[in-house]
N, C-alpha and C positions, 0 to 999 in steps of 0.2 A: 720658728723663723724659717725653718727648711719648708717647713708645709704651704708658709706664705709664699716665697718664693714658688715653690710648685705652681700653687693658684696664680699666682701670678703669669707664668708662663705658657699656663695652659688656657688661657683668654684668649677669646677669638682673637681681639683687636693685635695683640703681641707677633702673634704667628702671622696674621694678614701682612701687618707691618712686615716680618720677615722675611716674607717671600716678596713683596715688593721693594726691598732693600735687593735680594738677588735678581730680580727680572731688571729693575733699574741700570743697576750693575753692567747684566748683558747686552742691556739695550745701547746704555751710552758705551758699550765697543762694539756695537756695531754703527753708531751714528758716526764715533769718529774714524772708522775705516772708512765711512763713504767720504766724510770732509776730507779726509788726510787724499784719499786716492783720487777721488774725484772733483771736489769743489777745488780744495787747495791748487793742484796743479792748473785749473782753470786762472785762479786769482794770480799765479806767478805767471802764466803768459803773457800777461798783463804788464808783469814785472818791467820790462824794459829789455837790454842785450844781456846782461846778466842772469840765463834765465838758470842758473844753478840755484841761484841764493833765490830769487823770485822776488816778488814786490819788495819792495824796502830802500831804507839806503844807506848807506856803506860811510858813516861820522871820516873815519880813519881810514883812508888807503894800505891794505893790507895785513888789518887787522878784524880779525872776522869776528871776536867780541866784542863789536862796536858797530855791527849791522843792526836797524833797529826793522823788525819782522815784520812788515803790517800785512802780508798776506798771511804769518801766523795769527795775528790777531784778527782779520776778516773771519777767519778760518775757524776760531775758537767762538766766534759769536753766531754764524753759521750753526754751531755746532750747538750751542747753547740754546737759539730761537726750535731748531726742530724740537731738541727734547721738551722744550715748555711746552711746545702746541702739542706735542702724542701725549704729555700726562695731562695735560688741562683736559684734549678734547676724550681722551682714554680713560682716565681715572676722575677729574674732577668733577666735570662736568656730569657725568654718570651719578657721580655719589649724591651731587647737590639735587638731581632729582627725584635720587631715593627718600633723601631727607625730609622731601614737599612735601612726596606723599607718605612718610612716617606720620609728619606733623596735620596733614591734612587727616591722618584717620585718628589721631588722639584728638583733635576740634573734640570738643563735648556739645554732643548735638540734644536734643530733648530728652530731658531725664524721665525715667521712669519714677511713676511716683511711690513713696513705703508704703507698708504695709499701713504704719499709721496713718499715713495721710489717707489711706482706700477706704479705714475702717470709718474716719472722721468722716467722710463725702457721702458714705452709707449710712452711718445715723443721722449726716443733715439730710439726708434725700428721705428717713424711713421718720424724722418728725414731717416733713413738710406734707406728707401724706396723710399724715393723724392730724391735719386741720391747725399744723402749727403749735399744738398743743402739746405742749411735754409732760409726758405720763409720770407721774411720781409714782416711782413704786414706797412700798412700804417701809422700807429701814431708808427713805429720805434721798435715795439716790436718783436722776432721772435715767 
């Protein structure tokens, strides 16, 4: 069971997976320091006179659990569109046309033909020169 497990881990595909588990990681904090720092405070200017809380609006007067955040959510989807386009155009994209060309070089293009097949086309090509005529040899075989 231990040794499966080893093989198991030690599979390219595991470790690839792993370290784009960590680079993802890093990526989406630094995507959401740029929203937080820089889009976000763009979307609350936007806000209205209120520009502590930023876009949104305020259900209850002076109750700040009842602000509903729509520049956090502008914010979070912001946040959301960049990382799909750097892994689509970064990682998918790239992979899908490794795969074309995997698949394009497995195509099975003209087969070589056996041995058998070589030796058969050599004894039809070696009667058709004897006049078509098949030589019997002596114990009955041609």
């Amino acid at each position: 069971m231990i040794k499966g497990f080893k093989d198991f881990l030690m599979r390219g595909n595991v470790v690839d997976l792993a370290v784009a588990v960590v680079i993802g990681t890093a990526f989406t904090a630094i995507v959401t320091a740029f929203t937080n720092g820089l889009v976000k405070p763009l979307i609350n200017a936007i806000g209205g006179s209120d520009a502590a809380k930023g876009l949104g609006y305020q259900i209850f007067a002076g109750n700040d659990a009842t602000f509903l955040d729509f520049g956090g959510v502008i914010n979070a989807v912001v946040n959301f569109v960049i990382i799909a386009a750097v892994v689509y155009f970064a990682i998918v994209l790239p992979v899908q046309k490794v795969q074309e060309r995997r698949k394009r070089g497995k195509e099975a293009g003209p087969s070589e033909p056996t041995d058998v097949e070589l030796l058969t086309e050599i004894r039809d090509l070696l009667r058709q020169q004897q006049g078509g005529a098949s030589a019997t040899r002596s114990d009955g075989r041609h």
